[in-house]
C-alpha positions as CSV (number, residue, x, y, z in Angstrom):
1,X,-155.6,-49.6,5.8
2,X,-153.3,-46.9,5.6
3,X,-149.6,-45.5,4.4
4,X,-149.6,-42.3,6.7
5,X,-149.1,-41.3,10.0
6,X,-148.6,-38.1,12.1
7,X,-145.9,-38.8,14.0
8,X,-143.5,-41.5,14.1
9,X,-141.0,-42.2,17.5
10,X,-138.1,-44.1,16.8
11,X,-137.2,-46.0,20.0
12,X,-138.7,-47.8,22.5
13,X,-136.2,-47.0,25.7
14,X,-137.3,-44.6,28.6
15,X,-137.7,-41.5,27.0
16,X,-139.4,-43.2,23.8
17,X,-142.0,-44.7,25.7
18,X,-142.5,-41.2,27.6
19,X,-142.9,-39.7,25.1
20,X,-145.7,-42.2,23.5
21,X,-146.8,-42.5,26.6
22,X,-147.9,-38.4,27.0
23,X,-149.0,-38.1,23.4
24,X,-151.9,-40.7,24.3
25,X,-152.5,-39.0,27.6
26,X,-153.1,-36.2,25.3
27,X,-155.5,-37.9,23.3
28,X,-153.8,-39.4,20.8
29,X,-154.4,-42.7,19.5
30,X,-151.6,-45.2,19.0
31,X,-151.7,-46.8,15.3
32,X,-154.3,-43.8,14.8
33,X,-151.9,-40.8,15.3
34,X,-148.9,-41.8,16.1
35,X,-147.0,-45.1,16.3
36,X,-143.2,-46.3,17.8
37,X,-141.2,-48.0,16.1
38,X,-138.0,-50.6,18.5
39,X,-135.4,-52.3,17.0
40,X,-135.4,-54.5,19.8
41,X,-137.2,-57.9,20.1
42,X,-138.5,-57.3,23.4
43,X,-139.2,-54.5,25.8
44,X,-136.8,-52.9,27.8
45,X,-134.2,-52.4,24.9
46,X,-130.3,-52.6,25.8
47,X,-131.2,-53.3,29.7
48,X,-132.2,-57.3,28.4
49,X,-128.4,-57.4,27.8
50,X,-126.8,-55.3,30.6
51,X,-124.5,-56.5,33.0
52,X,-125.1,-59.5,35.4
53,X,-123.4,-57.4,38.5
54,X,-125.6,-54.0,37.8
55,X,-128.3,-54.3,40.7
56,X,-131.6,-52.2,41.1
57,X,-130.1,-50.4,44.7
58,X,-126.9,-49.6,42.4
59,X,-127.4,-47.9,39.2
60,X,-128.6,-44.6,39.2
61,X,-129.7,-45.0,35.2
62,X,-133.2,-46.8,36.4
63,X,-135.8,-44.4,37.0
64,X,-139.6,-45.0,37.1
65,X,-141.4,-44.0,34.0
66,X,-144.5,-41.5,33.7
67,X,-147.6,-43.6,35.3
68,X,-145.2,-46.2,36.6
69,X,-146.1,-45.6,39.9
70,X,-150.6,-46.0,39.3
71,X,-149.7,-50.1,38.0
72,X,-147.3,-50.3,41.0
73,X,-144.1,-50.7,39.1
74,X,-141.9,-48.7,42.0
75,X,-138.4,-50.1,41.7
76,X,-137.9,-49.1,45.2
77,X,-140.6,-51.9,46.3
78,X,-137.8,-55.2,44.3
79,X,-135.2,-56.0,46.5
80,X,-132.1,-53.8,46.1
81,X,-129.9,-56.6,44.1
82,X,-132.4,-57.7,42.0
83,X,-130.4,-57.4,38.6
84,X,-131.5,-54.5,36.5
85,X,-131.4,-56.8,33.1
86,X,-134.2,-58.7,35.1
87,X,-136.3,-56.0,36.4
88,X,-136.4,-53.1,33.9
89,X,-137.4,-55.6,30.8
90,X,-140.3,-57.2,33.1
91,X,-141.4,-53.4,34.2
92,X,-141.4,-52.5,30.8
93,X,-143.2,-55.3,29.3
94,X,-146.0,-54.2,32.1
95,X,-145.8,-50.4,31.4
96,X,-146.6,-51.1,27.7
97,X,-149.1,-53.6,27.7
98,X,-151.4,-51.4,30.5
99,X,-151.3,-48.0,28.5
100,X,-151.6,-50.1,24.8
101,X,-148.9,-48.4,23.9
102,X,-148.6,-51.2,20.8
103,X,-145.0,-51.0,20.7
104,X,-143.9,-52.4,16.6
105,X,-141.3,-54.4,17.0
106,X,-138.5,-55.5,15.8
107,X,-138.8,-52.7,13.4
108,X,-135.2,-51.2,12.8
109,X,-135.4,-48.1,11.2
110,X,-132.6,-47.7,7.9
111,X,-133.3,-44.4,7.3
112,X,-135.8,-41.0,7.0
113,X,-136.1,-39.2,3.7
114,X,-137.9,-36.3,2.6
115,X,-140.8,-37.0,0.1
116,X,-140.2,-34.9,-3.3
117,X,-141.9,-32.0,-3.8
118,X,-143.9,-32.3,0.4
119,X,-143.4,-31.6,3.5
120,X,-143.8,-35.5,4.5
121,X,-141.2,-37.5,5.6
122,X,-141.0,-41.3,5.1
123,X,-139.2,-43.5,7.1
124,X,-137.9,-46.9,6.1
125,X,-137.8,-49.9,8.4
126,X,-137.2,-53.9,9.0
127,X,-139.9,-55.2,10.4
128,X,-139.1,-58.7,11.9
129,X,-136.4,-60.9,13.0
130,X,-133.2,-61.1,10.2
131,X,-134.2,-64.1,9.0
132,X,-137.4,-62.8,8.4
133,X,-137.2,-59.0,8.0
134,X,-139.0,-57.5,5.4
135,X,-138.9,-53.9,4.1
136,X,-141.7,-51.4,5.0
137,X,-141.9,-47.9,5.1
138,X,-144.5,-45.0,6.5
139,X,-145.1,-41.6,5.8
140,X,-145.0,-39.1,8.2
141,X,-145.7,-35.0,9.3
142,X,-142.9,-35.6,12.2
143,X,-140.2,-38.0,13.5
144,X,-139.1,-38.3,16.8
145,X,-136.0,-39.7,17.7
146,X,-135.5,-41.5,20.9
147,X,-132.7,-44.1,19.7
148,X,-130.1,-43.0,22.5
149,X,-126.6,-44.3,22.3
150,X,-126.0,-47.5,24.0
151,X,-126.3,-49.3,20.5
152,X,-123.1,-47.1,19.5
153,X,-120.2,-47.7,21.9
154,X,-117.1,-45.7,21.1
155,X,-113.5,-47.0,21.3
156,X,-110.7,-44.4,20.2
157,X,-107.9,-45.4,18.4
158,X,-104.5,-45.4,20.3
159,X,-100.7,-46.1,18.9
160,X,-99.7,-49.7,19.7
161,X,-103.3,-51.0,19.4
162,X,-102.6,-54.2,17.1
163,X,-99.2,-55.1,18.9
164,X,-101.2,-55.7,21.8
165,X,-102.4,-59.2,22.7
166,X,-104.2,-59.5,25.3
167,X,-108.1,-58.6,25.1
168,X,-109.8,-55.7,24.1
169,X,-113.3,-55.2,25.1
170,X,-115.8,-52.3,25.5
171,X,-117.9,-52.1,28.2
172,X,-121.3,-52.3,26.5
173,X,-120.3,-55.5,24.8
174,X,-120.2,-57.3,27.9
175,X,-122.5,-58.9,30.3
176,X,-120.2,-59.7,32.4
177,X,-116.6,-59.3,34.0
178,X,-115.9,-62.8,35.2
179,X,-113.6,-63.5,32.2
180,X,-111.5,-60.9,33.9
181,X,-110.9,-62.3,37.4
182,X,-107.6,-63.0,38.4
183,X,-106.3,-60.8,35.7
184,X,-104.6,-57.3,35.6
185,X,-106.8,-55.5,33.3
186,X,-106.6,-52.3,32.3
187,X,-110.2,-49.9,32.6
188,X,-109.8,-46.6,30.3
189,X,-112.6,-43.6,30.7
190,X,-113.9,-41.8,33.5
191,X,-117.9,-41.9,33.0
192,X,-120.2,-43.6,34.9
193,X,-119.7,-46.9,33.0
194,X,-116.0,-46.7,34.0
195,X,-116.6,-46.6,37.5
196,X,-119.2,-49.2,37.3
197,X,-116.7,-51.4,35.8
198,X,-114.1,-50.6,38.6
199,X,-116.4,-50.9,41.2
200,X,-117.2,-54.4,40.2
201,X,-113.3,-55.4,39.4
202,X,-112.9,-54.4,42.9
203,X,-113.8,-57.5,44.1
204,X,-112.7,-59.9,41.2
205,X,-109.1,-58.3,40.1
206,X,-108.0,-55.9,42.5
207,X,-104.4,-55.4,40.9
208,X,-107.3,-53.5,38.5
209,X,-105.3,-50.1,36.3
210,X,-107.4,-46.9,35.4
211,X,-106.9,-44.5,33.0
212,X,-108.4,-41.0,32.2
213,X,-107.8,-38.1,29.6
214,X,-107.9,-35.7,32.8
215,X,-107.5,-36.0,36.3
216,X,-110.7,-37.3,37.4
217,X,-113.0,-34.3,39.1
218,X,-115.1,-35.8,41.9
219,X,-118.0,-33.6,42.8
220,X,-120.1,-33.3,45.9
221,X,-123.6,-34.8,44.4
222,X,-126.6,-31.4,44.7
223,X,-128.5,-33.8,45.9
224,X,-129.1,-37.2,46.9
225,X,-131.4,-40.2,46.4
226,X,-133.0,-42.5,49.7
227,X,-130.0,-44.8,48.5
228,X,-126.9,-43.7,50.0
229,X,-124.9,-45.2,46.8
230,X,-127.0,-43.5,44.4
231,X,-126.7,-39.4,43.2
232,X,-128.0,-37.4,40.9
233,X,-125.7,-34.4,40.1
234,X,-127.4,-30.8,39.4
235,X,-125.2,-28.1,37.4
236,X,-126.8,-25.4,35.6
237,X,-123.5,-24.2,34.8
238,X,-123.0,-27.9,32.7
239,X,-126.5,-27.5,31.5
240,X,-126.2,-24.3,30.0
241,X,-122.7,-25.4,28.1
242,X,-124.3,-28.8,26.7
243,X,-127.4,-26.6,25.4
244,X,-124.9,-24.0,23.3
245,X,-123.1,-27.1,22.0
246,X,-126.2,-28.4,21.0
247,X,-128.0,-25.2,19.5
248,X,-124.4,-25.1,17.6
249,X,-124.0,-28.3,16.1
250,X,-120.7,-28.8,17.7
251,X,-118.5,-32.1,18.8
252,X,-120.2,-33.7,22.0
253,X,-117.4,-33.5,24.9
254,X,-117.8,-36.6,26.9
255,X,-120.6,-36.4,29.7
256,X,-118.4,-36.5,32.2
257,X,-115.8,-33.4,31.0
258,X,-119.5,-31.7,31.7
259,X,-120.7,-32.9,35.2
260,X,-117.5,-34.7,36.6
261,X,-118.4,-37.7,39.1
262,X,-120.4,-38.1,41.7
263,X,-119.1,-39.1,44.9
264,X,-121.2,-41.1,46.6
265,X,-120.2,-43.3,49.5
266,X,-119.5,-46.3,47.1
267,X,-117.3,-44.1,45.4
268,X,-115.7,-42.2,47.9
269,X,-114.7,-45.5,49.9
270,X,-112.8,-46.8,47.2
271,X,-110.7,-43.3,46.5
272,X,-109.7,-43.1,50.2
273,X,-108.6,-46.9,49.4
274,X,-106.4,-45.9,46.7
275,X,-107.9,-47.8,44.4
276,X,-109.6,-45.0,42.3
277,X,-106.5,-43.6,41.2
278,X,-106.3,-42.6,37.7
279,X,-102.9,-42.8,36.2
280,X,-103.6,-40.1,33.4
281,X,-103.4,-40.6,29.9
282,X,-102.1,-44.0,27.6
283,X,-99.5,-42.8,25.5
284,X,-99.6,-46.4,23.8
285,X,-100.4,-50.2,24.1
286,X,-97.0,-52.0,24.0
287,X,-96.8,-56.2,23.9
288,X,-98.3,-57.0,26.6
289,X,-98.9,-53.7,28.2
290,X,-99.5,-50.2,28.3
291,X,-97.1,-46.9,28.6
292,X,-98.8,-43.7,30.2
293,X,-98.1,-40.1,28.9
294,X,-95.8,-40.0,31.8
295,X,-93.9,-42.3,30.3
296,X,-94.4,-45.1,33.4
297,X,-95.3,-48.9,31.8
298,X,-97.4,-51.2,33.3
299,X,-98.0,-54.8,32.7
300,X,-101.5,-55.9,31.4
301,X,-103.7,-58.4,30.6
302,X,-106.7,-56.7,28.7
303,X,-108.0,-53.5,28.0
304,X,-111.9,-52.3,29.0
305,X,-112.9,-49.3,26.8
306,X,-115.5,-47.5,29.0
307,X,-114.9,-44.5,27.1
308,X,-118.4,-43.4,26.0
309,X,-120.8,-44.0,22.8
310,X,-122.1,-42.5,19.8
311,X,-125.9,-40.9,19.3
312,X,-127.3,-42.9,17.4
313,X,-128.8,-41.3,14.7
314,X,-127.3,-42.4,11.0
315,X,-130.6,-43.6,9.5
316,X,-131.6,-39.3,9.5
317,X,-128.2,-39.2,7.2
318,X,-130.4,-38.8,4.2
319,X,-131.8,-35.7,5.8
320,X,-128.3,-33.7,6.3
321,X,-128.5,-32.3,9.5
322,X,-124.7,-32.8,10.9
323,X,-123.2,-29.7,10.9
324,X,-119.2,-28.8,10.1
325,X,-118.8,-30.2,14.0
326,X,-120.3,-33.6,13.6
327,X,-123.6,-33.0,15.2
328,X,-126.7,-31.9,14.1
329,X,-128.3,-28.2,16.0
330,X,-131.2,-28.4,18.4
331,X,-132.7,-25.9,19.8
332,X,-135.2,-26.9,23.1
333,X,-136.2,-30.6,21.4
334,X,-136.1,-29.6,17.9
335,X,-133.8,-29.5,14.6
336,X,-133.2,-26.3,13.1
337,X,-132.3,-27.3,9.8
338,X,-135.5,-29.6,9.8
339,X,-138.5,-28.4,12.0
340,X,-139.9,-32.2,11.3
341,X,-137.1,-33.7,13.4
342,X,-137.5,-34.0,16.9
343,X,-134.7,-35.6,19.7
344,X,-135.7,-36.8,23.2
345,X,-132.3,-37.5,25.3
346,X,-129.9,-36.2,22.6
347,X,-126.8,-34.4,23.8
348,X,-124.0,-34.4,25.9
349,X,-124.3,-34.5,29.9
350,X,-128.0,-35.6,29.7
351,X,-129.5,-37.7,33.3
352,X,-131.6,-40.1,32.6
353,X,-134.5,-37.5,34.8
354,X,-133.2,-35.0,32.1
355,X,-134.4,-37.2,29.4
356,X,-138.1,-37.9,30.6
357,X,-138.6,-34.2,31.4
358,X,-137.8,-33.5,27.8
359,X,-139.9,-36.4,26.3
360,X,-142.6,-34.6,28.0
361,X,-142.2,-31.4,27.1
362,X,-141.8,-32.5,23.0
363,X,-144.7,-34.4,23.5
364,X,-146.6,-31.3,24.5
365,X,-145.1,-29.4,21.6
366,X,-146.0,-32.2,19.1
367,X,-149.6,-31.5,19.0
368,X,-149.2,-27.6,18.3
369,X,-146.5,-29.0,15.6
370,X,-148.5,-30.4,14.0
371,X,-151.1,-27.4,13.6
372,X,-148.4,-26.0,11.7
373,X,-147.7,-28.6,8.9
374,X,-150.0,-30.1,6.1
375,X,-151.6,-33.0,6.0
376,X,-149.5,-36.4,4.2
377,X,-151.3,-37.1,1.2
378,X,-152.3,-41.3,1.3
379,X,-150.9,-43.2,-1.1
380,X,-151.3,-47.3,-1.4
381,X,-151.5,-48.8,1.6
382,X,-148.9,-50.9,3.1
383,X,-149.9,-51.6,6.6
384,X,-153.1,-51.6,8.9
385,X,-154.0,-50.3,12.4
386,X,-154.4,-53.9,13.8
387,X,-151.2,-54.8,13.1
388,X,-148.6,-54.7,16.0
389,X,-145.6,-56.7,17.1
390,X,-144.5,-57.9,20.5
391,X,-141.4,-60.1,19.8
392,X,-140.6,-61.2,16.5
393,X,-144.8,-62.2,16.4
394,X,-147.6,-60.0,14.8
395,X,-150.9,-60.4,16.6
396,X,-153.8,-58.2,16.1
397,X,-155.0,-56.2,19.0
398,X,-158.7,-58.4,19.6
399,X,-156.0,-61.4,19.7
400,X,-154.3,-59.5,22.9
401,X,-157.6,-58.8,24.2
């Protein structure tokens, strides 16, 4: 029974589970050196509640995992409209349970602290369902924080906003857009959510408004995948920019201010159609509809925000690593006000490719980390290596066996 632990990853999405899953390639032991903590009852975190219309051949956000491909869990091998919320929890589930990467969950993480007078950290967590939570915490040398941001949707304030009555809704509230068929709803961002959203409205309301901050820059993709509707945009120039906003500590610009949009066929089709026509900016909601900065007005039923998300990363608040521009600096992986702290997919304009590439690179960094830092001193134990939790149960690992 022990209170310590090297290394702590907060996060069980892709680049979470990368990077556990290169630390034990490395020859670390799960429970032993370091541990992950979800907040999610059940592999495959915000996927088990995406939207019924997103398919496998679709979206360009599922990628294949390191070591994926040795269980034969290839994507490419489910038929193209299997839904993702269906196939990315059941790959998951498979990808944990054959590396014993002993995922504990739910365990939501409330916050990180610094231990008085060491160089520990200890980080506080929920372990179990509401009802059932209790309070637990673990000391560590380093955290790693793989949280993302699909947990933090963003919706900006705009005049008018209460004397409209029809709905409002972001995008990563909702499983799905049949509410909206029939209606003349109103979609405001220009991500990759937002055309998501549009592509889908398509066929269910095609009297369908957009609305962007800019005029929406369409890019030929570098490169392309086997799937003619899917792309995955290379710009060093965009890469460069999001690394100096990062190493500043600067406001995120949105992702797609950075890389613009891909134009795939899909994509393409439906701006030759004229229905991917962005009418610029809202100047405000009115009663029952909305008035563009060009001063045109438009009759709507509801509004879809698809206008980004939030990192989320309030539980490292006690630590103090936002700078005067709302974000904390990393440089390559790491804090530079805390060289404890590490970030795996944090920052503006980062693929979901991105992301993996630098969970394994931290994870490679970890080790030599480490050398670097003392040893956590034990104090009285609050938790023991058998321990693990796969739902809302805790089973010990001869149990799973």
């Amino acid at each position: 029974m022990r209170d310590e632990i090297d290394i702590v990853v907060i996060g069980a999405g892709a680049a979470g589970l990368t990077a556990a899953y290169t630390l034990k390639a490395l020859g670390l032991a799960p429970f032993e050196d370091f541990i992950v903590l979800d907040a999610e009852t059940a592999p495959g975190g915000s996927w088990q509640r995406g939207w019924d219309f997103a398919t496998i051949g679709r979206s360009a956000e599922v990628i294949e995992l390191p070591g994926m491909a040795e269980l034969g869990l290839e994507y490419r091998r489910l038929d193209p409209d299997t839904p993702t919320r269906e196939a990315v929890p059941m790959f998951r589930r498979r990808y944990e349970d054959a590396y014993e990467l002993f995922v504990m969950r739910p365990a939501k993480v409330e916050r990180v602290e610094s231990v008085p007078r060491e160089q520990a950290l200890r980080v506080h967590y929920r372990l179990g369902a509401d009802e059932l939570a209790h309070e637990r915490s673990i000391r560590a040398r380093i955290v790693v924080n793989a949280t993302g941001h699909w947990a933090s949707p963003f919706a900006p304030w705009v005049p008018g906003t209460r004397d409209f009555g029809g709905s409002q809704r972001h995008v990563a509230t909702l499983e799905s857009l049949d509410e909206f068929r029939g209606m003349r709803p109103l979609v405001v961002g220009g991500g990759r959510s937002a055309l998501a959203v549009l592509r889908r409205l398509e066929r269910i309301a095609p009297e369908t408004l957009w609305s962007t901050r800019r005029a929406p820059d369409f890019i030929e993709p570098a490169r392309m995948s086997l799937r003619a509707d899917r792309a995955v945009p290379a710009n060093e120039e965009a890469r460069a920019r999001a690394e100096e906003l990062l190493e500043r500590g600067a406001a995120f610009p949105s992702d797609v201010s950075l890389v613009g949009i891909p134009l795939t066929r899909g994509i393409h089709d439906l701006v030759r159609s004229g229905f991917l026509a962005s009418r610029g900016p809202i100047e405000r909601l009115i009663p029952g509809g909305v008035r563009f900065a060009d001063g045109s007005e438009e009759r709507i039923d509801a509004v879809l925000w698809a206008t980004g998300f939030r990192e989320t990363v309030r539980h490292l608040a006690p630590l103090h690593l936002r700078e005067a521009g709302g974000t904390a600096r990393v440089q390559e992986g790491w804090s530079r006000k805390d060289r404890r702290i590490a970030f795996v997919g944090y920052g503006p304009g980062r693929t979901p490719h991105e992301a993996l590439e630098d969970a394994v690179r931290l994870a490679e960094q970890l080790i030599e980390r480490l050398g670097e830092l003392p040893p956590v001193r034990a104090e009285q134990p609050s938790w023991e290596r058998s321990e693990w939790v796969r739902g809302a149960n805790v089973e010990s690992t001869s149990d799973r066996r």
